[in-house]
C-alpha positions as CSV (number, residue, x, y, z in Angstrom):
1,X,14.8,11.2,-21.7
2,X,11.5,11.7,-19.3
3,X,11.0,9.1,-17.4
4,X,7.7,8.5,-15.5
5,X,6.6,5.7,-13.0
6,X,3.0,4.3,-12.0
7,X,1.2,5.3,-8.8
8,X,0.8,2.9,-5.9
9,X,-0.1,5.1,-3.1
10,X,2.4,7.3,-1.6
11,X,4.8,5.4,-3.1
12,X,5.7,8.4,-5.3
13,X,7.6,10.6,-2.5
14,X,10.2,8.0,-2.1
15,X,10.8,7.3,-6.1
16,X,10.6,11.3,-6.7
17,X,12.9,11.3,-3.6
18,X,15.4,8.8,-5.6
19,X,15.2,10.7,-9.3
20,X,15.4,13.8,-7.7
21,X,19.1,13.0,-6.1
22,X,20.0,11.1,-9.2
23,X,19.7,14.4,-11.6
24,X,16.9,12.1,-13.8
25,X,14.4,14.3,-15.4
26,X,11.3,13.1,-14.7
27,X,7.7,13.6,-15.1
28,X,5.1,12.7,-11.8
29,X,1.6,11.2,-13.7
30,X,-1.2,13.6,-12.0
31,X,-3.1,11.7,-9.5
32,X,-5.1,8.6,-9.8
33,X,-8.6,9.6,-11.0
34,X,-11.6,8.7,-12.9
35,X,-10.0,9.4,-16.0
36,X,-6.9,7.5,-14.8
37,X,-8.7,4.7,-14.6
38,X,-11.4,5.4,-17.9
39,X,-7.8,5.5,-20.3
40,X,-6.6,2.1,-18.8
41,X,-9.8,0.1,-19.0
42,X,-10.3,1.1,-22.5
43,X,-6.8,-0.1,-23.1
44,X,-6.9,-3.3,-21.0
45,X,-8.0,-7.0,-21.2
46,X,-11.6,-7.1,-19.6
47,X,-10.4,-9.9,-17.7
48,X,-7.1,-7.9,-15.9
49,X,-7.5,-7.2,-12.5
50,X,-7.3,-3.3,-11.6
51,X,-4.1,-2.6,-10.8
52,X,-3.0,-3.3,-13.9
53,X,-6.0,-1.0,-15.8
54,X,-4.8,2.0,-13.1
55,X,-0.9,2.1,-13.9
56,X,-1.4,1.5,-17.2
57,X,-3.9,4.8,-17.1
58,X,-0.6,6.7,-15.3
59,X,1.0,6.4,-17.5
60,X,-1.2,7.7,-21.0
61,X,-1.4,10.5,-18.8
62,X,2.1,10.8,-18.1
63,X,3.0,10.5,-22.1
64,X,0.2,13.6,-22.7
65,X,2.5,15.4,-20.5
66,X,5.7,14.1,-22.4
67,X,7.1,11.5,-20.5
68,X,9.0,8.8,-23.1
69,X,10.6,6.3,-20.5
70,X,8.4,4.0,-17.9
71,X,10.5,2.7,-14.7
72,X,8.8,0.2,-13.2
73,X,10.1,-2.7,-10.8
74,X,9.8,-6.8,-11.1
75,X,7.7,-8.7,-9.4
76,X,8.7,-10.7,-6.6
77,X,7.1,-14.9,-6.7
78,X,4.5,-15.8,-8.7
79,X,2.1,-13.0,-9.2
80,X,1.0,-11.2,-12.3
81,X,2.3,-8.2,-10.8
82,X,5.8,-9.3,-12.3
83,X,4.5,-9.3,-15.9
84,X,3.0,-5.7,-15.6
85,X,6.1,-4.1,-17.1
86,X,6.0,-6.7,-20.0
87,X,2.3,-5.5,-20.8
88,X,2.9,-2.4,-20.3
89,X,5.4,-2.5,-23.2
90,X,3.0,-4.0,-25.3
91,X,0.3,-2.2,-24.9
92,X,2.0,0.8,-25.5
93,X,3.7,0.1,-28.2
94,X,0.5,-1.1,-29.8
95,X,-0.8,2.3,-28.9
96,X,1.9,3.7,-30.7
97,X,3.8,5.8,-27.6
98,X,7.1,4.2,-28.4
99,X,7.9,4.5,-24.9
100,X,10.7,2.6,-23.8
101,X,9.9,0.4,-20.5
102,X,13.0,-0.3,-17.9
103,X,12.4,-2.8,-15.4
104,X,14.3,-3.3,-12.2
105,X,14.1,-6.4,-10.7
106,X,14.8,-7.2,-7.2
107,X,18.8,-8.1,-7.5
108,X,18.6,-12.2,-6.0
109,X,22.1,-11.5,-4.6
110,X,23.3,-10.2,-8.3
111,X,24.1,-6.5,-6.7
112,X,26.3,-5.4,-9.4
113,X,23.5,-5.7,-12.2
114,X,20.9,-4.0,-10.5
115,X,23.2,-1.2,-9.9
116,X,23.9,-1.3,-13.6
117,X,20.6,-0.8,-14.1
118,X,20.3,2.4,-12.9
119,X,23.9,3.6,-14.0
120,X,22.4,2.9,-17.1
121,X,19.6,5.5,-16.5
122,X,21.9,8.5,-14.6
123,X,24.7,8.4,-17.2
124,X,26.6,6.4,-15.7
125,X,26.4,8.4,-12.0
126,X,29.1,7.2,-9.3
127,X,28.1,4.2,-7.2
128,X,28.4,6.3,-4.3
129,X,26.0,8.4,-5.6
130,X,22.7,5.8,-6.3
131,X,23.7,4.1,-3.4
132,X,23.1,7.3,-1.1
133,X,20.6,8.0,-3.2
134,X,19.1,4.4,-2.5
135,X,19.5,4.8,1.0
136,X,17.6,8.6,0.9
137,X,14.7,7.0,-0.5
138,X,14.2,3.6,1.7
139,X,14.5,6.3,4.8
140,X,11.6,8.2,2.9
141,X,9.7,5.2,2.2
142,X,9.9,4.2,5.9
143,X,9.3,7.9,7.2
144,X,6.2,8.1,5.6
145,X,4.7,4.9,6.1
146,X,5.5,5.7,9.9
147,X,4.1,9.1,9.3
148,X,0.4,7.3,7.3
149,X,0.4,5.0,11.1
150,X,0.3,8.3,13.3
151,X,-2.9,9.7,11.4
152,X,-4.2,6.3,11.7
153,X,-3.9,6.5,15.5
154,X,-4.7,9.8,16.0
155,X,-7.8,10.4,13.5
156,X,-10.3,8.0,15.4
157,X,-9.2,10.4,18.8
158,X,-9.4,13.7,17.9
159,X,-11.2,15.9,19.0
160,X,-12.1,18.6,15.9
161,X,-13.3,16.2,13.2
162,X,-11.0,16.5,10.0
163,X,-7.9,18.1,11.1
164,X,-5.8,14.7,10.4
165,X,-7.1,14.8,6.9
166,X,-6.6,18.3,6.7
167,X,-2.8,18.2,7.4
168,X,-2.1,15.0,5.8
169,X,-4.1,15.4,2.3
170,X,-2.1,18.7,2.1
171,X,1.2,17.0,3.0
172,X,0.9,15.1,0.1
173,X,0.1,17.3,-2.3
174,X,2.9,19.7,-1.2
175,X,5.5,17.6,-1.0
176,X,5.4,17.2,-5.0
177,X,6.5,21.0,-4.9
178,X,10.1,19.8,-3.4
179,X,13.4,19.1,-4.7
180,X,15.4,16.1,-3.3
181,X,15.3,13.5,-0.1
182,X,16.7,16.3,2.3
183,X,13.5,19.1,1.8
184,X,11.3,16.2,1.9
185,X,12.9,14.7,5.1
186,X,12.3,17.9,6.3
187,X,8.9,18.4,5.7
188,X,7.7,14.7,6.9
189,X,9.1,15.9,10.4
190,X,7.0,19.1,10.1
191,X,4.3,17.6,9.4
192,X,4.7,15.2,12.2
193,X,4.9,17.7,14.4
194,X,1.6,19.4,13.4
195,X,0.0,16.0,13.7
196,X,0.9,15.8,17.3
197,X,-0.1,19.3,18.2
198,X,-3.8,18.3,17.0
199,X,-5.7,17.4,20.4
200,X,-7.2,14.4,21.0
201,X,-9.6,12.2,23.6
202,X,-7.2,9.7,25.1
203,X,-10.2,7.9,27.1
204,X,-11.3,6.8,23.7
205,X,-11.2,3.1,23.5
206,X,-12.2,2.8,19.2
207,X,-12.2,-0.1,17.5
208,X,-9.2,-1.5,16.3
209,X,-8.9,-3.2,12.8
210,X,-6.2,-4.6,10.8
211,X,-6.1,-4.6,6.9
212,X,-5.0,-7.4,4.6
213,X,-4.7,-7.8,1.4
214,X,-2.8,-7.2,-2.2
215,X,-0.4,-4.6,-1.6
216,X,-2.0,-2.0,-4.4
217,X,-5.5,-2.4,-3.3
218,X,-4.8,-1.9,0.4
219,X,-2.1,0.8,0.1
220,X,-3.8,3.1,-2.5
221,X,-6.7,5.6,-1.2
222,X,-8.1,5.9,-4.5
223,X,-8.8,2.3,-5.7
224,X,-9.8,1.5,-1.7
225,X,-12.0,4.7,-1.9
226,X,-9.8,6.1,1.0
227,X,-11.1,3.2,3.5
228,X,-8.8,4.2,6.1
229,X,-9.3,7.5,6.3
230,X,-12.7,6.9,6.2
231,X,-12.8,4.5,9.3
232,X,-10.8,6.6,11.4
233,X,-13.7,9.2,10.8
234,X,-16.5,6.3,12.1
235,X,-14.0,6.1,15.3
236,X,-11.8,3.0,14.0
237,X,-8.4,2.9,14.5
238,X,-6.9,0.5,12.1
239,X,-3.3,-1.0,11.4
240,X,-1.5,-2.3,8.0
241,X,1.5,-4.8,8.1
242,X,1.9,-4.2,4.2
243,X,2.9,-1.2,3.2
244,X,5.6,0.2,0.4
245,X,8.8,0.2,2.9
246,X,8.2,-2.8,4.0
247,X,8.1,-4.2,0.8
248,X,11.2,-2.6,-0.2
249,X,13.4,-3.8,2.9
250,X,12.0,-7.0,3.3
251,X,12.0,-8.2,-0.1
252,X,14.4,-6.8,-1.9
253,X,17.5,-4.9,0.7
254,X,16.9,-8.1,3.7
255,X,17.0,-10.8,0.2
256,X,19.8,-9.0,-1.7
257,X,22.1,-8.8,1.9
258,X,20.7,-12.2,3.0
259,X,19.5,-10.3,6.2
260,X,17.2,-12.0,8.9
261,X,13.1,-11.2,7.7
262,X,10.6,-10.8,10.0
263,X,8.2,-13.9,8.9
264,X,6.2,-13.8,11.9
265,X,3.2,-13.8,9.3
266,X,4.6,-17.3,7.8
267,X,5.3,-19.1,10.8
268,X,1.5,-17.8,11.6
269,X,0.0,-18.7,9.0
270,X,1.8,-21.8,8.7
271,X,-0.9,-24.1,9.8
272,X,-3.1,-23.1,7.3
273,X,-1.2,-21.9,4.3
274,X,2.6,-23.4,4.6
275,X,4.0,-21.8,1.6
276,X,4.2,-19.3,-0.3
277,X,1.7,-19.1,-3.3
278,X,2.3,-16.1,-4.8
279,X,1.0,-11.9,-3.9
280,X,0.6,-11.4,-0.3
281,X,-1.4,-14.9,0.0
282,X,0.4,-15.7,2.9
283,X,0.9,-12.5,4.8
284,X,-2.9,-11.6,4.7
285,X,-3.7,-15.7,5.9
286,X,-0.8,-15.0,8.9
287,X,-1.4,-11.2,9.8
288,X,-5.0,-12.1,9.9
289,X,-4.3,-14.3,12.9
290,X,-1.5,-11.9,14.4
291,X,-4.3,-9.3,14.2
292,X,-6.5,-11.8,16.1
293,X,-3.6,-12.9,18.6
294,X,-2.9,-8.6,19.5
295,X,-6.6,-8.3,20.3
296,X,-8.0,-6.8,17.3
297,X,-11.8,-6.5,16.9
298,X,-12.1,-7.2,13.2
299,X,-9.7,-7.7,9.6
300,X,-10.6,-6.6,6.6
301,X,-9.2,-8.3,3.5
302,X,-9.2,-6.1,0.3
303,X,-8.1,-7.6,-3.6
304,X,-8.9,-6.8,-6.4
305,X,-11.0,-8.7,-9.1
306,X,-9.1,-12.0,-10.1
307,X,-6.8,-11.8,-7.9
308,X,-5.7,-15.5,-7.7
309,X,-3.5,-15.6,-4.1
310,X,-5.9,-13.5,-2.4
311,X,-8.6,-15.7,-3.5
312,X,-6.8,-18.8,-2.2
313,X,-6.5,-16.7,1.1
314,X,-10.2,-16.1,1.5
315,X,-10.6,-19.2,1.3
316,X,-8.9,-19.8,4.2
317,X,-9.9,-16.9,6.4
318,X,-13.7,-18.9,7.6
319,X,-11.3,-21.3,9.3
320,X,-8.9,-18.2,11.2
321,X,-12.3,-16.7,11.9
322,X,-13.6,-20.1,13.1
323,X,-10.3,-21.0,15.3
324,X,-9.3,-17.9,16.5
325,X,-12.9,-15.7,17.0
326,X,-12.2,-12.8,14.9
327,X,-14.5,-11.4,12.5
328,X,-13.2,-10.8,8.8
329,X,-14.8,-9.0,6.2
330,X,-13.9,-9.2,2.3
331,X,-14.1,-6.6,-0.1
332,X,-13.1,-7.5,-3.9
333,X,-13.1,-4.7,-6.1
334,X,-12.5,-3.8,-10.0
335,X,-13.8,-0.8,-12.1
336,X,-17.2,-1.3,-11.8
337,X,-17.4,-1.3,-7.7
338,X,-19.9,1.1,-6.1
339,X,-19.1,3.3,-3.8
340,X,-22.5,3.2,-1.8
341,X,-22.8,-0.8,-1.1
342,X,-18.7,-0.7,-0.6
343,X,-19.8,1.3,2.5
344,X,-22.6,-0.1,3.6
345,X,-21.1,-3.5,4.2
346,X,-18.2,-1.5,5.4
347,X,-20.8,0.4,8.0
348,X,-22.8,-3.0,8.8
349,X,-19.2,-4.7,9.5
350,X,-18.4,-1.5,12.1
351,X,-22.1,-2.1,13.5
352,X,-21.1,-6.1,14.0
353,X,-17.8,-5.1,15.9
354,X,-19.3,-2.7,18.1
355,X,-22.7,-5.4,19.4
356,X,-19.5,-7.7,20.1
357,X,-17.4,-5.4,22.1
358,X,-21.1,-4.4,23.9
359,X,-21.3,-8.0,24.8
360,X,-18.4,-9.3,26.1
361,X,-18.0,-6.0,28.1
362,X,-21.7,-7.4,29.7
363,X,-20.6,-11.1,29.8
364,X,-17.3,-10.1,31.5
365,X,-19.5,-8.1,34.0
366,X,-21.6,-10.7,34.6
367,X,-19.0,-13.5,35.1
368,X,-16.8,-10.8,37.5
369,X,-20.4,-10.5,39.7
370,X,-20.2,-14.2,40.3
371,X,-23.5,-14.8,38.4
């Protein structure tokens, strides 16, 4: 058995992190690229939205490299993201692969099947074992999404152009190169270290936005054409709630342990959108108006095509603009989205942010001169 697994940004450390300590042979898809993404349109409904055309192009690739077994995990609430690994396994099988497709749902409380899950999948390993193994992985997850929030705060500050990127792109295309959760603990606190050594301009005052939106879209540089990486380069500094470990402690260790959640986002969003519809419906509507309540200049709101809860959320957004005085820009996106115009509503957005920080700066002035 070689299993594979889909991309979703650097989601990929922590599940190679977790196969690597569970003795699973296991094949990593290359990374998401045109061709990715050429393989699973062709295969696709027209009418999908683009997450599903992406993993679905993983893993072709993965099965031209001999992967036979997909792992892939259940959705959580009503969004289509739950019914990828059902067609997955039928599109698959209709393209004659054979793969076998094992899902892992989030446990609801039911511990003991999860676990039996992915006994079933190490040979029947010790519980001990996938449990440490568990654990290895969720530290991982949460290591690098901590280690993602330092280049956002440092690329928009420093002071030779590039060296974030520099250190960062090659972190993660090193760390594919080594063997289990302790080498790759490792190297996230080396390259944390080389981060802060880079120099920066601490009387820099950049923008600051936050970004919302369905979890793949916002998460992956490819699909997002590498927006934050590419706003820390115009001099923005921006900040993401969603990310892959908080999806994994929040909604599946703090639901399975009945652990206190942090739903600051719900009881923000509350007014507006008082339950929860599905996606990350919610969480953009409420983080949106966190964002505004922390001082933020600007949100930006990314989904892809079709995207039903984030639909329902932009919907909502004119009225947090309207009550709270933040400006929010929303980019949809699918297979046929230009780079170019991404950017230069991206670019005119930055422009907006900037005249508005320029004028209060002179209102405040002008108001402090008793004018």
């Amino acid at each position: 058995m070689k299993v594979t697994f889909p991309h979703m940004g650097n989601m990929y450390i922590c599940v190679k992190a977790l196969l690597d300590d569970l003795d699973i042979d296991y094949i990593l898809p290359p990374f998401t690229s045109k061709k990715t993404l050429e393989i699973g349109t062709k295969h696709v409904p027209e009418c999908a939205c683009l997450p599903l055309k992406i993993t679905l192009g993983n893993l072709m690739e993965a099965y031209e490299l001999g992967a036979d077994t997909v792992l892939m995990v259940g959705g959580c609430g009503p969004c289509r993201f739950g019914y990828y690994c059902e067609m997955h396994r039928e599109i698959l099988h209709d393209l004659g692969t054979n793969m076998k497709v094992i899902t892992l749902e989030p446990p609801h409380g039911d511990v003991k099947e999860f676990l039996r899950r992915i006994k079933n999948l190490t040979n029947n390993a010790g519980i001990f074992k996938i449990l440490h193994a568990i654990k290895n992985a969720t530290k991982i997850a949460i290591a690098v999404d901590d280690l993602e929030r330092l280049t956002f705060k440092i690329r928009p500050r420093e002071v030779e152009k590039g060296a974030v990127n520099e250190i960062y792109n090659q972190f993660k295309r090193d760390v594919i190169n080594l063997k289990g959760s302790k080498e790759i603990i490792k190297f996230i606190e080396e390259t944390e270290k080389k981060l802060l050594q880079i120099k920066t301009d601490e009387s820099f005052k950049p923008l600051k936005i936050g970004i919302v939106g369905e979890i793949y879209t916002t998460i992956d540089d490819y699909t997002s054409f590498s927006i934050q990486q590419r706003l820390g380069g115009m001099g923005v500094e921006v900040h993401r709630y969603v990310t892959v470990s908080n999806w994994i402690t929040e909604h599946i260790i703090k639901q399975t342990l009945k652990l206190p959640r942090d739903l600051r986002f719900a009881k923000a969003a509350r007014p507006y959108l008082g339950t929860m519809i599905g996606g990350h419906a919610q969480e953009t509507v409420g983080n949106t108006i966190l964002y505004a309540q922390d001082g933020y200049d600007g949100v930006i709101q990314i989904y892809p095509l079709t995207c039903m809860p984030e639909i329902v959320a932009e919907s909502i957004l004119p009225a947090v603009e309207r009550d709270y005085d933040i400006p929010v820009l929303t980019l949809i996106i699918d297979e046929m989205t230009g780079e170019a115009g991404y950017f230069t509503r991206v670019e005119a957005f930055i422009d907006l942010l900037h005249r508005r920080r320029e004028k209060k700066q002179v209102e405040g002035k002008y108001i402090l001169s008793g004018n």
